[in-house]
N, C-alpha and C positions, 0 to 999 in steps of 0.2 A: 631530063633537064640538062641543058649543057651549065658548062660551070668553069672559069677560067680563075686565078689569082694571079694578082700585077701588081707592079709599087707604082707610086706615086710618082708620074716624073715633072709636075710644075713643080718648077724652086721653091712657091710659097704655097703650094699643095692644093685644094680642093676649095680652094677659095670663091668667091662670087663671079670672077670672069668663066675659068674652067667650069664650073658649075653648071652656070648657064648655058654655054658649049655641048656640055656632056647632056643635060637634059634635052636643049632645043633634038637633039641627033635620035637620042631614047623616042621622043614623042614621035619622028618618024615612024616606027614600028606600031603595031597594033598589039604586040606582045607583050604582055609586062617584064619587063627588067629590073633586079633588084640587086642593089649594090648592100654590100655589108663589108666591116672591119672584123677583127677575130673580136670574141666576146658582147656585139653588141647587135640585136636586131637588125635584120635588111633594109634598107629604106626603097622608097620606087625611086629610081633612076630619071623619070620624066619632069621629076622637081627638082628645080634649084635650089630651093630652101630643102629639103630632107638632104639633099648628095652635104648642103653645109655643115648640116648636122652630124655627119659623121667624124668631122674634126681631123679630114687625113690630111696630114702633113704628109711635105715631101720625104718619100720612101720608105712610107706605109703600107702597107699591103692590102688590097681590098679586093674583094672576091666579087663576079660579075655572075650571074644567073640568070638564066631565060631558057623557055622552049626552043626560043629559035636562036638558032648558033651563029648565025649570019651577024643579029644583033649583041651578041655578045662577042665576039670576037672584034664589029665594029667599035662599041664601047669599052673594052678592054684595052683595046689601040688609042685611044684616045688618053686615059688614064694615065698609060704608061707613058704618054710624048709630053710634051715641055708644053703644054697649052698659051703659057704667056713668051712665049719669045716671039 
């Protein structure tokens, strides 16, 4: 399984635009993708509503998981960049 960790780079972190962003891009893939914070359950990457749940603020750290590395490396990119500018 590949496995990347990245901070948070929107200003106001994982909020409902990035969210959505980050999921619409997940659901691409047919691999599950599973985003997690240190200490708390993965959630699936392909919902908006679980990526909110993880409550990462900007320059948090949150760790990206999948089979396919193609898809984690695309969603770890995204993480990392400013989604709201």
């Amino acid at each position: 399984m590949a496995k990347r960790t990245v901070t948070v780079g929107s200003k106001v972190g994982l909020h409902a635009r990035p969210a959505a962003l980050i999921a619409e891009a997940a659901g691409e893939y047919d691999d599950e993708i599973l985003l997690s914070v240190a200490g708390d359950d993965p959630v699936d990457a392909s919902s908006a509503m679980m990526i909110m749940t993880l409550g990462a603020d900007c320059g948090t750290e949150v760790t990206v998981e999948s089979d396919n590395e193609e898809a984690v490396a695309q969603i770890a990119d995204m993480i990392s960049a400013d989604l709201d500018a």
